[in-house]
C-alpha positions as CSV (number, residue, x, y, z in Angstrom):
1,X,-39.5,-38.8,-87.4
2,X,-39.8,-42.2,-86.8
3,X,-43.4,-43.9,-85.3
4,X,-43.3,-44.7,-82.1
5,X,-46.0,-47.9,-82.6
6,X,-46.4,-49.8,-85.4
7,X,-48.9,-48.9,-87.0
8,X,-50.0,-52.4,-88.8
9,X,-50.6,-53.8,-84.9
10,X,-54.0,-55.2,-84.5
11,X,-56.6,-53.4,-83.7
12,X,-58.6,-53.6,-80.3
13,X,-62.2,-52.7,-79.5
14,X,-62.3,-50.4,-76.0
15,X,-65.2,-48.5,-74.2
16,X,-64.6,-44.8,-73.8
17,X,-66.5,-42.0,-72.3
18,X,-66.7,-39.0,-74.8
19,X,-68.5,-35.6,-74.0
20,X,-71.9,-36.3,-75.9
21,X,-72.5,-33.0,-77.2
22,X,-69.1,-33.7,-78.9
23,X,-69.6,-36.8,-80.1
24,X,-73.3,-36.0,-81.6
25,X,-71.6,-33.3,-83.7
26,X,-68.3,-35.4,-84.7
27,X,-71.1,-38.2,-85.8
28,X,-72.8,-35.2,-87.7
29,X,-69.4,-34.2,-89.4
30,X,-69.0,-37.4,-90.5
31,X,-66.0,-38.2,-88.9
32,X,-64.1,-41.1,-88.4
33,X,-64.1,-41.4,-84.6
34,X,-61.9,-44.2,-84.4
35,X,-59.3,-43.1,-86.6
36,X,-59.7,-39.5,-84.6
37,X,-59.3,-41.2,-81.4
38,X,-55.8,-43.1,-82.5
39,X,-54.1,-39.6,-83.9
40,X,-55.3,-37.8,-80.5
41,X,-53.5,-41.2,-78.9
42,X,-50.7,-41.0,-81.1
43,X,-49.9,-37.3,-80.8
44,X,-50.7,-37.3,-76.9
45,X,-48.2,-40.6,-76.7
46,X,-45.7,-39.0,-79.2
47,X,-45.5,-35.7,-77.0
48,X,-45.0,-37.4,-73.5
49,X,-42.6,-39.5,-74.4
50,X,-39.8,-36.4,-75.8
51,X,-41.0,-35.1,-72.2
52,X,-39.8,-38.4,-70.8
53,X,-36.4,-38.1,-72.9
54,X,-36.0,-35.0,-72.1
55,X,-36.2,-35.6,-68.6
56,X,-34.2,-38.8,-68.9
57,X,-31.3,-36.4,-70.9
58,X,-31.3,-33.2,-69.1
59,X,-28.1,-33.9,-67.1
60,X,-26.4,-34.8,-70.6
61,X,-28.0,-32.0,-72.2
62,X,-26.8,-29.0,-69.6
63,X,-23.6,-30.7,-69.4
64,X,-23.0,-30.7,-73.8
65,X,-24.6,-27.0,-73.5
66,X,-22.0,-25.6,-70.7
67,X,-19.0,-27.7,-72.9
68,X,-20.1,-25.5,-75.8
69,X,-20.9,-22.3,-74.0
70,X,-16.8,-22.9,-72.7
71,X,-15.0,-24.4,-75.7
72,X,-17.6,-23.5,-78.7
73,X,-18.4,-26.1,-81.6
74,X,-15.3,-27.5,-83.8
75,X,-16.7,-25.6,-87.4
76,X,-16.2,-22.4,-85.3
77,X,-13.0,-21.1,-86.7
78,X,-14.4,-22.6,-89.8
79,X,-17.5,-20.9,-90.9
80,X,-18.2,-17.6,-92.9
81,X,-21.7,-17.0,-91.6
């Protein structure tokens, strides 16, 4: 799938507010906050944007599914499975 950022784009210093229980033990685990922070990002960014398309398509997509439902797909008299 292809990225939705690039992922060479500067980086930017920001100010969150994390749970601090959490962040004690992700400090403790030794993890990577940061690079934690941009895959949450990325994966929360990813996931509302194919809600968006979706949205944006789902006129074209009930209208292709009802075409089908009437007329099939063109390998239909074509297939052995």
């Amino acid at each position: 799938m292809r990225s939705t950022y690039r992922a060479d784009a500067p980086k930017r210093p920001v100010n969150l507010s994390l749970n601090s229980e959490l962040l004690g033990l992700g400090k403790e685990l030794g993890l990577n906050l940061s690079a934690v922070a941009e895959e949450a990002l990325a994966y929360a960014v990813s996931a509302r944007l194919a809600e968006r398309w979706l949205d944006e398509n789902q006129d074209a997509i009930k209208t292709y599914n009802r075409r089908i439902d009437s007329q099939g797909v063109f390998s239909d008299g074509l297939r052995t499975f």
